[in-house]
MARMI-700362 format. One record per residue: x, y, z of N, C-alpha, C in turn; residue in three letters. Coordinates in nm, 3 decimals, padded with zeros to 5 digits. Each point is the difference from the previous one (the first is absolute). Last residue first. Example, Ala and Ser with C-alpha at 12.3 -4.5 7.8 and 13.67 -1.06 7.14 Angstrom:
residues 2
<node><n_X>01.285</n_X><n_Y>-00.225</n_Y><n_Z>00.708</n_Z><ca_X>00.082</ca_X><ca_Y>00.119</ca_Y><ca_Z>00.006</ca_Z><c_X>-00.077</c_X><c_Y>00.109</c_Y><c_Z>00.073</c_Z><rest>SER</rest></node>
<node><n_X>00.029</n_X><n_Y>-00.572</n_Y><n_Z>-00.007</n_Z><ca_X>-00.089</ca_X><ca_Y>00.119</ca_Y><ca_Z>00.000</ca_Z><c_X>00.090</c_X><c_Y>00.120</c_Y><c_Z>00.000</c_Z><rest>ALA</rest></node>
END
This chain:
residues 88
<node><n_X>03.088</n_X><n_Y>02.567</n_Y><n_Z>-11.920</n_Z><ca_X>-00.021</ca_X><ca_Y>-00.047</ca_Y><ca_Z>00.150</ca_Z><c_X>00.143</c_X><c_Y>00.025</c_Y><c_Z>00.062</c_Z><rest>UNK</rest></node>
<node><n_X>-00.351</n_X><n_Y>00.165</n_Y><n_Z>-00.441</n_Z><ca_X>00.145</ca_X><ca_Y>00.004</ca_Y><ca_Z>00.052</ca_Z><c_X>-00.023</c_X><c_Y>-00.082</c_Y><c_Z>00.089</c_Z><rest>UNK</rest></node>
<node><n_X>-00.370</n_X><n_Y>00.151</n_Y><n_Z>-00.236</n_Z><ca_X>00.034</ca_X><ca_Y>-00.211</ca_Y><ca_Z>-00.046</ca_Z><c_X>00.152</c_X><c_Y>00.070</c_Y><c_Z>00.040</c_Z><rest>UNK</rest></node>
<node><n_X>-00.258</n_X><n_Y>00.404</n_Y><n_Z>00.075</n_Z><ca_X>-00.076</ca_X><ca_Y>-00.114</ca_Y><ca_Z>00.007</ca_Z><c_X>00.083</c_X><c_Y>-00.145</c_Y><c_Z>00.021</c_Z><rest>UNK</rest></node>
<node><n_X>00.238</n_X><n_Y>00.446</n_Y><n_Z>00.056</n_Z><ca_X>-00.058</ca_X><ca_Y>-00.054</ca_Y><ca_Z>-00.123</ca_Z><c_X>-00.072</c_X><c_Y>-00.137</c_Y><c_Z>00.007</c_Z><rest>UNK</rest></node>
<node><n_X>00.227</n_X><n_Y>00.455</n_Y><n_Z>00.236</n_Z><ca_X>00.009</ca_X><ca_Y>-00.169</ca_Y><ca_Z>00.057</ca_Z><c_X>-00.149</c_X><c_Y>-00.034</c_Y><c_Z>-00.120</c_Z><rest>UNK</rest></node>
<node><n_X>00.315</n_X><n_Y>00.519</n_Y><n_Z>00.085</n_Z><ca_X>-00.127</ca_X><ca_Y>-00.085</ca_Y><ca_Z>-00.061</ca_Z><c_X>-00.010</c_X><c_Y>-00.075</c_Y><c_Z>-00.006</c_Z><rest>UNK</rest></node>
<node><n_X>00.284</n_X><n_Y>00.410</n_Y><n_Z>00.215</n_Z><ca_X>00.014</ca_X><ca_Y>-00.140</ca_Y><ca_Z>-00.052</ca_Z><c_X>-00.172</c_X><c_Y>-00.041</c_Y><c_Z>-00.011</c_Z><rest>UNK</rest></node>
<node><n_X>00.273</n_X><n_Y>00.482</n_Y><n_Z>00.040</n_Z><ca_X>-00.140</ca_X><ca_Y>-00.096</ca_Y><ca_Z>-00.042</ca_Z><c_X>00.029</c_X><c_Y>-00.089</c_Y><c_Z>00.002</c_Z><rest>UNK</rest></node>
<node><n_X>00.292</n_X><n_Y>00.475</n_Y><n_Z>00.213</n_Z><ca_X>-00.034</ca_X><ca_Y>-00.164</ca_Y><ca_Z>-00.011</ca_Z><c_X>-00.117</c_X><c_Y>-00.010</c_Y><c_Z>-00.033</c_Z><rest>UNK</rest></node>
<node><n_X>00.060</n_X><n_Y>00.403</n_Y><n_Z>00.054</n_Z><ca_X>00.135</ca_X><ca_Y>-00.020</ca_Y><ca_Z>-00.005</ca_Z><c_X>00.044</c_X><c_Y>-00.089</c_Y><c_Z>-00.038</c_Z><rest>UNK</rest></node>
<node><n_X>-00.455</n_X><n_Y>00.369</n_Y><n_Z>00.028</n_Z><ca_X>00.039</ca_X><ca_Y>-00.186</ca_Y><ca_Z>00.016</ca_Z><c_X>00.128</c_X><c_Y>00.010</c_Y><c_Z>-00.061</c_Z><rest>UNK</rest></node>
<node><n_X>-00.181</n_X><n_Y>00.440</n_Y><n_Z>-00.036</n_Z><ca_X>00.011</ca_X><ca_Y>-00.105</ca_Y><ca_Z>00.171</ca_Z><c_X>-00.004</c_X><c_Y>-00.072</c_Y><c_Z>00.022</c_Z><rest>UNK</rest></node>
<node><n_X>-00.005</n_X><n_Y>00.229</n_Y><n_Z>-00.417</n_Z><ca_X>00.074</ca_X><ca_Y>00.021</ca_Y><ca_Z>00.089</ca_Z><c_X>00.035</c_X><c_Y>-00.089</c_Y><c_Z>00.125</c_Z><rest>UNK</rest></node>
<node><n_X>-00.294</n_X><n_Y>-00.264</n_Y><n_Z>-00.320</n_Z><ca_X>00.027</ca_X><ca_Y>00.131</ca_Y><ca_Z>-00.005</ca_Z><c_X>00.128</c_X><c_Y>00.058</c_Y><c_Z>00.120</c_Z><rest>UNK</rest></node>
<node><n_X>-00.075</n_X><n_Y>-00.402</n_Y><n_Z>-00.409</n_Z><ca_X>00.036</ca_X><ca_Y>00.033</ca_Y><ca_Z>00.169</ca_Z><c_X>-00.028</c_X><c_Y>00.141</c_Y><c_Z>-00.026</c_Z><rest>UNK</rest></node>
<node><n_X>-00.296</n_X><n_Y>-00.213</n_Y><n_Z>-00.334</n_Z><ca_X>00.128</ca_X><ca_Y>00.081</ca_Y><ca_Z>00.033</ca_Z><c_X>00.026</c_X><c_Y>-00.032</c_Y><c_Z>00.139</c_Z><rest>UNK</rest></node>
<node><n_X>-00.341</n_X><n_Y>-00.333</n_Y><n_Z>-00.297</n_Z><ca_X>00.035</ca_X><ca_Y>00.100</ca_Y><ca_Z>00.120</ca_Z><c_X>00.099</c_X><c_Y>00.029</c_Y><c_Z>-00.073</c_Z><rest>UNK</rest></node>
<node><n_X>-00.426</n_X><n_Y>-00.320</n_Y><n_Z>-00.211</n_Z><ca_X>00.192</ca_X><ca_Y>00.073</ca_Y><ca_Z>-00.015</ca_Z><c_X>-00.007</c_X><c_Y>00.111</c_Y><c_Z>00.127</c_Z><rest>UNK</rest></node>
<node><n_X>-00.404</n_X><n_Y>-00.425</n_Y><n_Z>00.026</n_Z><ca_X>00.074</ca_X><ca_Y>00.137</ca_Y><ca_Z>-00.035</ca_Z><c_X>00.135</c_X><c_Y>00.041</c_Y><c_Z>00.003</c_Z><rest>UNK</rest></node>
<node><n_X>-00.274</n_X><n_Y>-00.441</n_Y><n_Z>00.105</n_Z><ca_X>-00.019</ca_X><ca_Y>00.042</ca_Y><ca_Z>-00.136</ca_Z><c_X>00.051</c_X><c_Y>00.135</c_Y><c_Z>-00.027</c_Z><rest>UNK</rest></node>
<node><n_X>00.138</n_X><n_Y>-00.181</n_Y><n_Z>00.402</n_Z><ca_X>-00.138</ca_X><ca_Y>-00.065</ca_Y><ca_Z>00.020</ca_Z><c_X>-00.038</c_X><c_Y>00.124</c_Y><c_Z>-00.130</c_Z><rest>UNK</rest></node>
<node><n_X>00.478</n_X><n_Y>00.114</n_Y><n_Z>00.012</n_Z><ca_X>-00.038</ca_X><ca_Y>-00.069</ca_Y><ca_Z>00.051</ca_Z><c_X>-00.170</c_X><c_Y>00.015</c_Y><c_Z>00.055</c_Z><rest>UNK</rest></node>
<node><n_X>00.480</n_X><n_Y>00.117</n_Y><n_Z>-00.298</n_Z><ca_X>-00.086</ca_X><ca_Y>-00.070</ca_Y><ca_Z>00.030</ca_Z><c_X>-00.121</c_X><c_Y>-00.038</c_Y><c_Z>00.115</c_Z><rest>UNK</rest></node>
<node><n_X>00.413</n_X><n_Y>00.401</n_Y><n_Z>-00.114</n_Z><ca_X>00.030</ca_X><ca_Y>-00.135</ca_Y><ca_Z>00.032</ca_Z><c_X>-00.199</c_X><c_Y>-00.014</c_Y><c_Z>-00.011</c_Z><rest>UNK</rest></node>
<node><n_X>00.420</n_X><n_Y>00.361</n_Y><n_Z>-00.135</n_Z><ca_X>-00.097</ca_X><ca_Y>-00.004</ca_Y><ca_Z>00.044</ca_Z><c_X>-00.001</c_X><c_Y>-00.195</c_Y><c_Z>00.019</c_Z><rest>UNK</rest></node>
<node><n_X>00.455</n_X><n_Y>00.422</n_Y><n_Z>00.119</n_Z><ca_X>-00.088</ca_X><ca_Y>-00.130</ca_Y><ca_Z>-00.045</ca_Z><c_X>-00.168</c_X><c_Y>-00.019</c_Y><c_Z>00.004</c_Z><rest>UNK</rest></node>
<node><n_X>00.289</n_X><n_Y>00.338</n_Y><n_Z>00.260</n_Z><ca_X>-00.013</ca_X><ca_Y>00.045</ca_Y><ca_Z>-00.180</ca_Z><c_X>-00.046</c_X><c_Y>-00.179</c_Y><c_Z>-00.102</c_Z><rest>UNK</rest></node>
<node><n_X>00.181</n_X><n_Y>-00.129</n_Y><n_Z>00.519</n_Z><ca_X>-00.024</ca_X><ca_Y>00.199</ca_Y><ca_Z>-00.075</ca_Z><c_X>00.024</c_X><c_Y>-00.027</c_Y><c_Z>-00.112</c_Z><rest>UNK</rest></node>
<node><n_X>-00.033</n_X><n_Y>-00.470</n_Y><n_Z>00.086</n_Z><ca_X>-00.001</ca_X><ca_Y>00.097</ca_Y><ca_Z>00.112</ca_Z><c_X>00.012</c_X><c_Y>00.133</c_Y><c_Z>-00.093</c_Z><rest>UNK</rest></node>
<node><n_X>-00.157</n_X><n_Y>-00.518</n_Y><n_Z>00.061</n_Z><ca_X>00.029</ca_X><ca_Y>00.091</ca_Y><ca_Z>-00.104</ca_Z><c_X>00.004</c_X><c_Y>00.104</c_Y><c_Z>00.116</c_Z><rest>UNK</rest></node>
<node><n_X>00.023</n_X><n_Y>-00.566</n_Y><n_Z>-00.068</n_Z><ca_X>-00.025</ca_X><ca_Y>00.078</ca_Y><ca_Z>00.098</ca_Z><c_X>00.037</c_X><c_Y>00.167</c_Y><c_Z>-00.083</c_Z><rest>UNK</rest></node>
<node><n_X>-00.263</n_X><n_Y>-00.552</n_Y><n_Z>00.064</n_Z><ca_X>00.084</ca_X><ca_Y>00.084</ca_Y><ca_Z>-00.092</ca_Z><c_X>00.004</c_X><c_Y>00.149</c_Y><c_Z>00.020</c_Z><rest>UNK</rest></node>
<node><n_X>00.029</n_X><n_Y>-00.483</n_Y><n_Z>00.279</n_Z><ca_X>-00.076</ca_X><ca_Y>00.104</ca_Y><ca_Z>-00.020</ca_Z><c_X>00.087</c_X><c_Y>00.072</c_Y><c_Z>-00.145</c_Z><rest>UNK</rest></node>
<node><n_X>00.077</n_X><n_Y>-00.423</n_Y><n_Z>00.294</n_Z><ca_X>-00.074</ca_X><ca_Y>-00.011</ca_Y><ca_Z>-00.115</ca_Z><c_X>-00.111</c_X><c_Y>00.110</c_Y><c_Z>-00.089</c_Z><rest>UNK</rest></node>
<node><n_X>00.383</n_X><n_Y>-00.058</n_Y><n_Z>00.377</n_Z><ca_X>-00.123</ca_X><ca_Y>-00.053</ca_Y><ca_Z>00.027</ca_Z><c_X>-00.080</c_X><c_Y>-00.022</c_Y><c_Z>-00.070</c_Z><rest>UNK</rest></node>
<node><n_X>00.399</n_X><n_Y>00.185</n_Y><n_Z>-00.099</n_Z><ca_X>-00.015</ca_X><ca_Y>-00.149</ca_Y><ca_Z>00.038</ca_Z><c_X>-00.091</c_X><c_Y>-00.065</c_Y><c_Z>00.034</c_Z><rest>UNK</rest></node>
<node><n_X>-00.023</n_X><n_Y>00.468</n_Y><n_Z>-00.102</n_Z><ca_X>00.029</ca_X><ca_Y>-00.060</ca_Y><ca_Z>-00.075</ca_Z><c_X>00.039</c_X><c_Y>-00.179</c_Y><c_Z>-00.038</c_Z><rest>UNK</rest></node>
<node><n_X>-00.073</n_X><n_Y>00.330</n_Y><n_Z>00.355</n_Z><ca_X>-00.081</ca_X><ca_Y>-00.035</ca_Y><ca_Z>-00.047</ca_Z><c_X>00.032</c_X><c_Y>-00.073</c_Y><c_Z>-00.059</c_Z><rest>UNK</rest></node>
<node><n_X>00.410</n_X><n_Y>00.116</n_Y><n_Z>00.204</n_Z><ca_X>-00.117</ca_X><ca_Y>-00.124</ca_Y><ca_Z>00.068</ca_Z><c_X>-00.139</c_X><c_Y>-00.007</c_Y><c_Z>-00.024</c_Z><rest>UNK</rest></node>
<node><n_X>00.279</n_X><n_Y>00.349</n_Y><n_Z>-00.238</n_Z><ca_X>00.063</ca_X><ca_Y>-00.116</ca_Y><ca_Z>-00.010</ca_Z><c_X>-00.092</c_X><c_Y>-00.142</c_Y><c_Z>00.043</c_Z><rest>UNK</rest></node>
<node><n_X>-00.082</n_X><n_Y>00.457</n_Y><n_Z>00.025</n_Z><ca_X>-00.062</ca_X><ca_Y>-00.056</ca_Y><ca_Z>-00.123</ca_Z><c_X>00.056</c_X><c_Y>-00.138</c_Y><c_Z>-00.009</c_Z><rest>UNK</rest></node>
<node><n_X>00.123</n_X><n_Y>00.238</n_Y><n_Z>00.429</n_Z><ca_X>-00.183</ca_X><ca_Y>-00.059</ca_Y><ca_Z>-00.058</ca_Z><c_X>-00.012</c_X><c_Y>-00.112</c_Y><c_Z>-00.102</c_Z><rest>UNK</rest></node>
<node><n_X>00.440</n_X><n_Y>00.244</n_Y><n_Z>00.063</n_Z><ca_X>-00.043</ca_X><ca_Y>-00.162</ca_Y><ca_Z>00.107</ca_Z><c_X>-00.128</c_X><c_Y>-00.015</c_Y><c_Z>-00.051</c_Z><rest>UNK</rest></node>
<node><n_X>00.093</n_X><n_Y>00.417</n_Y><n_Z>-00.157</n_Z><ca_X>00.064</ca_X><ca_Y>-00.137</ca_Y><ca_Z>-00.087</ca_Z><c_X>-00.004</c_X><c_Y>-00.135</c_Y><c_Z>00.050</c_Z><rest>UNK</rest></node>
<node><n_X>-00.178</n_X><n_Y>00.415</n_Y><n_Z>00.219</n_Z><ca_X>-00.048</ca_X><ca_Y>-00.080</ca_Y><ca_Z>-00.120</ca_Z><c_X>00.020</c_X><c_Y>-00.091</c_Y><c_Z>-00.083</c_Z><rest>UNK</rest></node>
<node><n_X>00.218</n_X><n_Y>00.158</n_Y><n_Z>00.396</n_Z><ca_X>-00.101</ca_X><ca_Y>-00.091</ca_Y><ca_Z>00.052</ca_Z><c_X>-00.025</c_X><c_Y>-00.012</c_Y><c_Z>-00.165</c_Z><rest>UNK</rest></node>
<node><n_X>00.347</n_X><n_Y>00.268</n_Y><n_Z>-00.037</n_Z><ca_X>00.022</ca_X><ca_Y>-00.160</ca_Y><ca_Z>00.052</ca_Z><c_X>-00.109</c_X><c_Y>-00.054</c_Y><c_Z>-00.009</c_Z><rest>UNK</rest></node>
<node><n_X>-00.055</n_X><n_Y>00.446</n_Y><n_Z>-00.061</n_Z><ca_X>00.060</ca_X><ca_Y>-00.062</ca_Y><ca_Z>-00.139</ca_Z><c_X>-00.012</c_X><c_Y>-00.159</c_Y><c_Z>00.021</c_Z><rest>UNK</rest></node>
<node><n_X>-00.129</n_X><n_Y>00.279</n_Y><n_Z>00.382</n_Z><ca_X>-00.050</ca_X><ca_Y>-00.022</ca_Y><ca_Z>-00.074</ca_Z><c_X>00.060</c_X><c_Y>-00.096</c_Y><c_Z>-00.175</c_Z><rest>UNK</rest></node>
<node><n_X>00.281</n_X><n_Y>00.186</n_Y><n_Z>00.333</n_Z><ca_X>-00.055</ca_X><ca_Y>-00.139</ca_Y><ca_Z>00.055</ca_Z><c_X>-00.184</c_X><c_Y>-00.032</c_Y><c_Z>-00.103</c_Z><rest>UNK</rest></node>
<node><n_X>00.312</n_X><n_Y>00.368</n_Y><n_Z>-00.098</n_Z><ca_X>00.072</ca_X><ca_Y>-00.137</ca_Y><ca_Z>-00.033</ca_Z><c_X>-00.100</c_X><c_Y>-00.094</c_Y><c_Z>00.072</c_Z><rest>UNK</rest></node>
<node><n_X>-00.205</n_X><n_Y>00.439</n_Y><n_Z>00.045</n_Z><ca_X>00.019</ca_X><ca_Y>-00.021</ca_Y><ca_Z>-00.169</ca_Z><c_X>00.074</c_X><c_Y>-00.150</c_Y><c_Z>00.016</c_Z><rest>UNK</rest></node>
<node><n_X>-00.168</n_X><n_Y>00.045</n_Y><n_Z>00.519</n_Z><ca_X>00.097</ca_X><ca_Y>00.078</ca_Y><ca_Z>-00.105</ca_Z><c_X>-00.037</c_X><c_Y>-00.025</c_Y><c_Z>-00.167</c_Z><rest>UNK</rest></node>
<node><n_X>-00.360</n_X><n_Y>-00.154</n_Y><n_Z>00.372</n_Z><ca_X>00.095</ca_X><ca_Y>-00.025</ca_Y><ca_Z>-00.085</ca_Z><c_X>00.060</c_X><c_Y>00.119</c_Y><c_Z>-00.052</c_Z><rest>UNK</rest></node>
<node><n_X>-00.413</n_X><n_Y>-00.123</n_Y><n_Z>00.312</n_Z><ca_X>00.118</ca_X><ca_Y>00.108</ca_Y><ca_Z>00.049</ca_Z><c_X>00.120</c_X><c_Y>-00.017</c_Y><c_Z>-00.079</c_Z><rest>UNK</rest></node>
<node><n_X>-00.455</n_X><n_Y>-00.198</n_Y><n_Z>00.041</n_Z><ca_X>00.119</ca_X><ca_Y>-00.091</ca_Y><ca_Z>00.032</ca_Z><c_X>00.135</c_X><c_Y>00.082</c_Y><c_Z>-00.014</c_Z><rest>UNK</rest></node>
<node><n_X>-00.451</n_X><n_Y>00.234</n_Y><n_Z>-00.049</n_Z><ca_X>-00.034</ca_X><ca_Y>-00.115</ca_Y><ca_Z>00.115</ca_Z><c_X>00.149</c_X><c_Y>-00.078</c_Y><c_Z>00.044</c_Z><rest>UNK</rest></node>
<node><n_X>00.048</n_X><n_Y>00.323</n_Y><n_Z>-00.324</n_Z><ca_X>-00.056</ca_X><ca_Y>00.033</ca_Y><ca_Z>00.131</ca_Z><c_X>-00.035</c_X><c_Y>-00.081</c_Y><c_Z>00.093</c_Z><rest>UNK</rest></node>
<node><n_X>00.211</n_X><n_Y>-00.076</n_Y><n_Z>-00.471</n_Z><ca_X>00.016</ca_X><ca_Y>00.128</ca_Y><ca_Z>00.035</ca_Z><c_X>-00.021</c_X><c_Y>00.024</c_Y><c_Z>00.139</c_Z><rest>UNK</rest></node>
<node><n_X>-00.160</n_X><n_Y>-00.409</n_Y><n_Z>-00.184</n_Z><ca_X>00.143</ca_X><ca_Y>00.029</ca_Y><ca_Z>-00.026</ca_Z><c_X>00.029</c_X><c_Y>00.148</c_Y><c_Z>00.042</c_Z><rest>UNK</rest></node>
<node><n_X>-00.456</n_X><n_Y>-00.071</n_Y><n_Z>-00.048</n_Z><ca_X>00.067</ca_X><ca_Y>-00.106</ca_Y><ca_Z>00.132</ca_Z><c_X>00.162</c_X><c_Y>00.020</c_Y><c_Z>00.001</c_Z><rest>UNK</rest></node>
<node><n_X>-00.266</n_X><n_Y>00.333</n_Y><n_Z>-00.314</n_Z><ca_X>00.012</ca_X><ca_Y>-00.022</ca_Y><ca_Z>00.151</ca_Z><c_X>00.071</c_X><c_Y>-00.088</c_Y><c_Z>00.066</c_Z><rest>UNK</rest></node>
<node><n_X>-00.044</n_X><n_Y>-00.074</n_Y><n_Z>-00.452</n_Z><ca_X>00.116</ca_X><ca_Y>00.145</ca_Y><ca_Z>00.031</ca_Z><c_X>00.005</c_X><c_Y>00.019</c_Y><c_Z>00.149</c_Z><rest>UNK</rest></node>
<node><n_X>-00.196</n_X><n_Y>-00.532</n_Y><n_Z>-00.108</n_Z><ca_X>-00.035</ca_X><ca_Y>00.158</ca_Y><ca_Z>-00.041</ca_Z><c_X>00.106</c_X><c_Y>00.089</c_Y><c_Z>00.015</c_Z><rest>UNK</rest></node>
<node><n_X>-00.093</n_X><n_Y>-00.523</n_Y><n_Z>-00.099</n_Z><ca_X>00.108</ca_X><ca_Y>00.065</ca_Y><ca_Z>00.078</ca_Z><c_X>-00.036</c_X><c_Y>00.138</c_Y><c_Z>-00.040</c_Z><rest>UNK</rest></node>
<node><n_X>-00.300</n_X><n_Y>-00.445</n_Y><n_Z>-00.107</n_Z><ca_X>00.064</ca_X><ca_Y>00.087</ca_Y><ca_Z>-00.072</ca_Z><c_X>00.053</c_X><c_Y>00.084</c_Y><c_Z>00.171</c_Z><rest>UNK</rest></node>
<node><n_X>-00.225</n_X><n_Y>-00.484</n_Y><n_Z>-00.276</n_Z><ca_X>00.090</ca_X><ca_Y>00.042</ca_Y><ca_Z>00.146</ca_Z><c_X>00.024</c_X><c_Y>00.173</c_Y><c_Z>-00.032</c_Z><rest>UNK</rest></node>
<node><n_X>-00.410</n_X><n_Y>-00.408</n_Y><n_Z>-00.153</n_Z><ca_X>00.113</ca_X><ca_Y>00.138</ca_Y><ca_Z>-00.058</ca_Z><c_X>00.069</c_X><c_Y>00.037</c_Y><c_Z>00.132</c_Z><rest>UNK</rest></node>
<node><n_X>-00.229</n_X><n_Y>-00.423</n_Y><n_Z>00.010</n_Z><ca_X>00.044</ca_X><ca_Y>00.006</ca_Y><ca_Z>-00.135</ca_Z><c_X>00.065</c_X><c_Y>00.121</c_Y><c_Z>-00.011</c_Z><rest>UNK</rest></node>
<node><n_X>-00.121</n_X><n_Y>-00.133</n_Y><n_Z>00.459</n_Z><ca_X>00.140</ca_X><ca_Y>-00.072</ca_Y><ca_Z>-00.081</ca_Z><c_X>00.011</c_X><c_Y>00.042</c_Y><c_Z>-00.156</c_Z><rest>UNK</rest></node>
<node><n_X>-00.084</n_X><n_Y>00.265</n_Y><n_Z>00.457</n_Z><ca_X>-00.094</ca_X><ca_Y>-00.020</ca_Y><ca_Z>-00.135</ca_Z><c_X>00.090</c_X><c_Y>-00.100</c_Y><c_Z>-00.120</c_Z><rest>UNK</rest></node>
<node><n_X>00.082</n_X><n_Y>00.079</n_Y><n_Z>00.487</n_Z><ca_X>-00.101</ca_X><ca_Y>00.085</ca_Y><ca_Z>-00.021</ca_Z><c_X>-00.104</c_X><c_Y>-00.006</c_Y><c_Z>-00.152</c_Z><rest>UNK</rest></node>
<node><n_X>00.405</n_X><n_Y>-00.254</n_Y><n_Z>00.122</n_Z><ca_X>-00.107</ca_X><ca_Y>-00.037</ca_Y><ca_Z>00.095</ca_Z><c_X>-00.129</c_X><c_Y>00.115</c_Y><c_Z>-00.014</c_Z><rest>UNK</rest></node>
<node><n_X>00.406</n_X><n_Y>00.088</n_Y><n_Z>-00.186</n_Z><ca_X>-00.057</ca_X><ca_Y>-00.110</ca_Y><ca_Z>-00.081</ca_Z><c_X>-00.112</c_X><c_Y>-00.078</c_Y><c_Z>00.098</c_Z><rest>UNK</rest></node>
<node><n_X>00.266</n_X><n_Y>00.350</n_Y><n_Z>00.183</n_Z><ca_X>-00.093</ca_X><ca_Y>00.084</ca_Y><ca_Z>-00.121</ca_Z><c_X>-00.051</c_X><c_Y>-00.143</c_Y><c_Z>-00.097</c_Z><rest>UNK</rest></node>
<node><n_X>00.259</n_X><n_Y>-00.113</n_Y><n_Z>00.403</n_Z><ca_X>-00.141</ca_X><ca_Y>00.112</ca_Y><ca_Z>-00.014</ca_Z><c_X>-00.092</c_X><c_Y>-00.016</c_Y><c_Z>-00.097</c_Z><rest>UNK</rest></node>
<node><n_X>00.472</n_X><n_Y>-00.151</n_Y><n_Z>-00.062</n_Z><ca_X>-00.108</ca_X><ca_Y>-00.112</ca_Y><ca_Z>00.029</ca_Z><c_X>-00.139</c_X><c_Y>00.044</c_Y><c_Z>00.025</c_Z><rest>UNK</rest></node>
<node><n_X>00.369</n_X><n_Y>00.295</n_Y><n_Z>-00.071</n_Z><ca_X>-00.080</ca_X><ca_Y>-00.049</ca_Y><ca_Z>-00.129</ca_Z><c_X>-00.090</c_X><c_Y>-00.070</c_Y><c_Z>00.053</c_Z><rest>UNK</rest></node>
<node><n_X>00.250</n_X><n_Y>00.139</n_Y><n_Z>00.334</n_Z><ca_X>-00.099</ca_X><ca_Y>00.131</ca_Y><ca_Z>-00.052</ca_Z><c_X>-00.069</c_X><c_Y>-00.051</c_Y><c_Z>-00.160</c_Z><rest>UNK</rest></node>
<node><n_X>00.292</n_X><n_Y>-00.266</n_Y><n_Z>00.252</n_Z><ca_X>-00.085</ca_X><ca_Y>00.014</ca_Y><ca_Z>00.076</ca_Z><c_X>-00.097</c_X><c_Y>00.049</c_Y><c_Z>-00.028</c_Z><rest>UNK</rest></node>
<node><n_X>00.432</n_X><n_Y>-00.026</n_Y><n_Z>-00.235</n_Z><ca_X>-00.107</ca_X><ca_Y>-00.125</ca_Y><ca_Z>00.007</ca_Z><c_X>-00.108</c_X><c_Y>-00.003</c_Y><c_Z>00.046</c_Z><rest>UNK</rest></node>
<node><n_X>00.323</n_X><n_Y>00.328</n_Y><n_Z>00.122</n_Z><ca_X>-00.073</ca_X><ca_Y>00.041</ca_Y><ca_Z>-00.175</ca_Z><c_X>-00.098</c_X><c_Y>-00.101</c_Y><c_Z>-00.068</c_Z><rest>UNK</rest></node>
<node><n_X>00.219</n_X><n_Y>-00.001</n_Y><n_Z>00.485</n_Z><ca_X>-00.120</ca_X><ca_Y>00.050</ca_Y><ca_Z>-00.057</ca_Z><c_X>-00.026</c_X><c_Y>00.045</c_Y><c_Z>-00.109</c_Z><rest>UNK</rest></node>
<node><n_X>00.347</n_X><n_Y>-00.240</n_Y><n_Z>00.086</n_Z><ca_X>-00.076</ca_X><ca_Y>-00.130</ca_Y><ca_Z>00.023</ca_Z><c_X>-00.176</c_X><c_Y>00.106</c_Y><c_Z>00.010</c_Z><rest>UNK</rest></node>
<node><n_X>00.459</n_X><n_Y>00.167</n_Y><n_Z>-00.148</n_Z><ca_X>-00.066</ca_X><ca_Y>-00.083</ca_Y><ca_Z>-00.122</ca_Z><c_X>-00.106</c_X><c_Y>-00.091</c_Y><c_Z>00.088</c_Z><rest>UNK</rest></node>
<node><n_X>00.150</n_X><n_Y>00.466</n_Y><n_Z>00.164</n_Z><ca_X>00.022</ca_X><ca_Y>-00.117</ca_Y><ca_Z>00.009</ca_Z><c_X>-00.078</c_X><c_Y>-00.050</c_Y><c_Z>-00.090</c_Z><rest>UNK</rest></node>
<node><n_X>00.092</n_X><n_Y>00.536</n_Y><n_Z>00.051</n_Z><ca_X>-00.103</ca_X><ca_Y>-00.102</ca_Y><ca_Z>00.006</ca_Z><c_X>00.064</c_X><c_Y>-00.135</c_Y><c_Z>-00.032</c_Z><rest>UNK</rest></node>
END
């Protein structure tokens, strides 16, 4: 996978829902057909280009915040990023 669709595939998923982004076991696994390494990569690209974007970003076995409730990732989220009101 190319760094111009790993851009592609975030930009999506932030078009879909800008405050929570999340990357499921599925999409990575099946829809986008990732090896274990190319998975490792994209996530780290993710968390990376959330993170600039002004997201905060949690992945397996992390819980996280969000609209007044504590979460677990569960199994099948891989990726949470969470875009925080007063970020831009």
């Amino acid at each position: 996978m190319k760094l111009t669709e790993l851009t592609k595939i975030t930009d999506e998923k932030i078009k879909e829902n800008e405050g929570k982004v999340v990357f499921s076991f599925y999409e990575l696994n099946v829809k986008y057909n990732l090896s274990k390494e190319e998975q490792e990569i994209f996530l780290k690209y993710a968390k990376t280009r959330l993170n600039n974007l002004g997201y905060t970003v949690y992945l397996e076995g992390d819980k996280y915040f969000y609209k007044e409730k504590f979460y677990d990732l569960t199994p099948q989220e891989k990726l949470v990023a969470i875009r925080e009101k007063n970020n831009s």
